[in-house]
GUKEVO-116416 format. One record per residue (C-alpha): x, y, z. Coordinates in steps of 0.5 Angstrom, whole numbers, plus 500, padded with zeros to 3 digits. Layout:
XYZ;...
***
This chain:
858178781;854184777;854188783;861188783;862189776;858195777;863198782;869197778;865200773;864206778;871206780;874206774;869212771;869216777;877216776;878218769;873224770;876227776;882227771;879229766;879236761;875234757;879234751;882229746;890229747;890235752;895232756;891232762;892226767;885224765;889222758;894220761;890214765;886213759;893211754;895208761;889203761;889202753;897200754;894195759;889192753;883196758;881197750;881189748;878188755;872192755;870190748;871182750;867184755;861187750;861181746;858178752;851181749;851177742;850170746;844174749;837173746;830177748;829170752;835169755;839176756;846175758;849174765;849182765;844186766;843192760;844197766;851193766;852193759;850200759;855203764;861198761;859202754;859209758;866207761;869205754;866212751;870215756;876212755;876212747;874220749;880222753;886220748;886220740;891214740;885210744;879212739;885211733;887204736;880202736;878204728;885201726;884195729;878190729;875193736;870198732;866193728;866188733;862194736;858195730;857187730;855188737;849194736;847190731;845185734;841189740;837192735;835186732;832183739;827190739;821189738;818194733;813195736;817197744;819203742;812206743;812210750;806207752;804199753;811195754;814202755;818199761;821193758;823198751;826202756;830198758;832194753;833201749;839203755;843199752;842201744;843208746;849207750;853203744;851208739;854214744;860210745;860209737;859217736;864218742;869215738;868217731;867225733;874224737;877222730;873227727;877232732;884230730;883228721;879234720;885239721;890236717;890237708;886232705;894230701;898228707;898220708;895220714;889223712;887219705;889213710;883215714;879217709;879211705;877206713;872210714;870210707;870202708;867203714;860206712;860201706;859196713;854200717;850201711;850194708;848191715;842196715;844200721;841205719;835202716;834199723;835206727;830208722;825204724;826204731;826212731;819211727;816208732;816213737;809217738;807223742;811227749;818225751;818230757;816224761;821219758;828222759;832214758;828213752;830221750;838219751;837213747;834217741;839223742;844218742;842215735;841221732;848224734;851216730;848218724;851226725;858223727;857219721;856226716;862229719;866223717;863223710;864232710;872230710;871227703;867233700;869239696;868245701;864249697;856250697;851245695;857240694;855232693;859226694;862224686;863217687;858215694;860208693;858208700;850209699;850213704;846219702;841214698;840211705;838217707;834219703;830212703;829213711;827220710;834222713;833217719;825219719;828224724;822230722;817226724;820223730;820231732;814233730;811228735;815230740;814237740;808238736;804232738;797235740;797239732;801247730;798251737;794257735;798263737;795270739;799276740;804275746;803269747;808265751;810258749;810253754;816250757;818244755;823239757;831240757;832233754;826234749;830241747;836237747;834231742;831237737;837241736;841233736;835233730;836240727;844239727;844232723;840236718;844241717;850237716;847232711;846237708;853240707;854232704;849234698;844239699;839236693;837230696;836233703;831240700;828233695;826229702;825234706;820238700;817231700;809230700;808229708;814232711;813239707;808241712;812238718;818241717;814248716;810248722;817245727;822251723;815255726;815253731;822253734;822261732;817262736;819258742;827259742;825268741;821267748;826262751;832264749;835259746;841261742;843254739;837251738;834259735;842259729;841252728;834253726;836258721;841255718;836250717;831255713;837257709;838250708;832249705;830253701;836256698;836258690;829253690;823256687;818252690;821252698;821259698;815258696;812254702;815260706;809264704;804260707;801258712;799261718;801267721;806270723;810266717;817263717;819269713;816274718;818271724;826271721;825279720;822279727;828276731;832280736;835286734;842283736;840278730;841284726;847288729;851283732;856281727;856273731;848274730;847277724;853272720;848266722;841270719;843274714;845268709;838265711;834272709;839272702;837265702;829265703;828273699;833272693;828273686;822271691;819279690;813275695;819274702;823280699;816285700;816282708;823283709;823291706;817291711;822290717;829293714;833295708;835291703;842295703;843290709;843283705;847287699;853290704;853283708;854280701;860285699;864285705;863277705;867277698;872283700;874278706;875272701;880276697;883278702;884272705;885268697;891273697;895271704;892263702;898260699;902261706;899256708;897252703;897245703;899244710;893244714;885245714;882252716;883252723;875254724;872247726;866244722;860247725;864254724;865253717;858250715;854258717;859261712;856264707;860261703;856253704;850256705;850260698;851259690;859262690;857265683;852267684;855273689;854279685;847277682;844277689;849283692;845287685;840284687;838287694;842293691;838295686;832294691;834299696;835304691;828302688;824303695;822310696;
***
């Protein structure tokens, strides 16, 4: 029967695949069969079929094997994936907590320990498959959704409605200690991945949860810098900042820097690391930097805490210098807006810059590629993070003079504010109506999320002043 099942599953993906855009609603017939499966109940159907996974204990598993239930939940992240009304159905009704449910209790038959890569490595691996899949799916649907309500005013019916489920949904997740399980499971891995792709799928797919539950959250946030949830009633932020955000730094830090910070000499290469292990680290630094759009106190708070002060340092070092040699370019912008991040407006982040051994994170900013500082897409992510290290930091700041003028920051900062009155003038056009078109990963490099907007014109002086000061 299970060798059945399997090809069925096969059958059915191969077929929404071939057909598929790859975009939610695009009228592709990849969306076309997924709304025609749903209209059949294929969504019902395929959940009753997960829910087979509660009866399971770690003695006497279901009568799927995990790769099963692992492909049954890749086929339902494609279905979800490839039409809103399908992902929207889901949340409507009671499918997505009966998936929830479902998660919980294969997290609950982990052993703490078998997240390990070595000893029982083979049974946590198989055990974890299934983990990974049901957290994919879960993202899927969620970042789907988030697609579709992040583009409609915060006002119109259709978004407070959504607003408010998902509001009652974190509540759930975070109450149920979702999240304080992923944690704890994150935090029982040591050492390489390279070797393990499986279990670097599984991680990914647990962190990439967590972000899709941040980007939900950011629907609620003010879009503004630093901006906090005013009434988090679902404690969400707390349970981050409990887990150290999912225990996500030192998850990195093992898995990139697990034999120590290497010792560099002048035109040292890095050497290569595994795709999969680059693609969990920018899942790592991604996450980090959309918790921090929710309230950016608590994450300079966890990630300034003893113990990941020092981690953080060496990953954001150490990524600067593997990503300028290998020419990795989202890895490389989401790593700088991670440092911006960090240490904007905080005396004693700054400070940590400074330190360390050489070349220092601020160096190695001011060192980057020259398309860092003449290219407009580039410089849009630099330059508020150069603003952000160097900003009343006489120490960053006399790095920087040492490598370019200061005049640049100050421009960039005037030209930003003409462009934000020239776009004021036009806004009530419409207002109202829709969101910004610029998605949430656009909108968080603004310089406007990434600095105090008061505190403008004291930075553009700032700089300013120090050009006319240099000799």
């Amino acid at each position: 029967m299970t060798h059945s099942l399997e090809r069925n599953f096969n059958e059915l993906e191969k077929l929404f695949r071939n057909n598929s855009s790859g975009r939610p609603s695009s009228g592709g017939t990849g969306a076309a069969d997924s709304l025609f499966f749903h209209s059949l109940n294929g969504d019902q159907l395929l959940t009753k079929m997960l829910s087979r996974i509660m009866n399971g204990t770690r003695e006497r598993p279901t009568s799927l094997t995990d790769r099963s239930n692992a492909k049954l939940a890749a086929l339902y992240e494609l279905v979800c994936g490839q039409h809103l009304d399908v992902a929207d159905y889901v949340l409507q009704s009671q499918h997505v907590i009966d998936l929830l449910d479902i998660l919980c209790h294969r997290i609950n038959l982990l052993d703490t320990t078998l997240m390990s890569t070595s000893g029982e490595g083979t049974t946590a691996l198989t055990c974890v498959i299934v983990v990974g899949a049901l957290c994919r799916l879960l993202s899927t649907i969620f970042n789907t959704l988030h697609g579709h309500y992040s583009t409609l005013a915060d006002s119109t019916d259709d978004s407070l409605a959504f607003n408010h489920i998902i509001q009652y949904l974190i509540i759930y997740i975070v109450s149920v200690g979702m999240i304080d399980k992923l944690s704890l499971m994150m935090a029982n891995t040591r050492g390489s991945v390279d070797d393990h792709p499986e279990l670097t799928q599984c991680l990914r797919s647990v962190v990439s949860l967590f972000s899709s539950l941040s980007k939900l959250m950011a629907l609620r946030v003010e879009e503004r810098f630093g901006a906090r949830l005013a009434d988090d009633e679902t404690q969400l932020m707390l349970t981050f900042q409990r887990t150290h955000i999912g225990g996500v730094v030192s998850l990195i830090y093992g898995v990139l820097l697990h034999s120590g910070a290497p010792q560099r000499a002048d035109g040292d290469r890095p050497p290569p690391a595994a795709d999969h292990t680059l693609d969990l680290t920018l899942e790592v630094i991604r996450l980090l930097n959309y918790v921090s759009l929710l309230d950016l106190n608590v994450v300079q708070c966890v990630l300034g805490g003893e113990g990941l002060l020092l981690q953080l340092r060496h990953i954001c070092s150490y990524l600067l210098w593997y990503c300028t040699h290998h020419k990795r370019e989202a890895l490389l912008n989401e790593a700088i807006l991670l440092v911006g991040n960090f240490v904007v407006l905080n005396d004693e982040n700054q400070a940590l810059l400074e330190s360390g051994q050489r070349p220092t994170v601020v160096q190695q900013l001011c060192s980057l590629p020259i398309e860092y500082f003449s290219d407009d897409r580039l410089s849009r992510v630099l330059f508020p993070t150069l603003i952000a290290c160097c900003f009343q930091n006489p120490q960053n700041r006399t790095v920087l003079e040492k490598e370019m003028s200061t005049l640049m920051l100050s421009t960039f900062i005037e030209s930003t504010i003409i462009g934000l009155q020239l776009r004021a003038v036009d806004s009530h056009v419409s207002a109202g109506v829709r969101r910004p078109a610029n998605s949430l990963a656009e909108q968080r490099l603004t310089f406007a999320k990434r600095f105090q907007k008061n505190r403008w014109n004291e930075a553009k002086d700032y700089f300013e002043a120090q050009t006319e000061a240099d000799p």
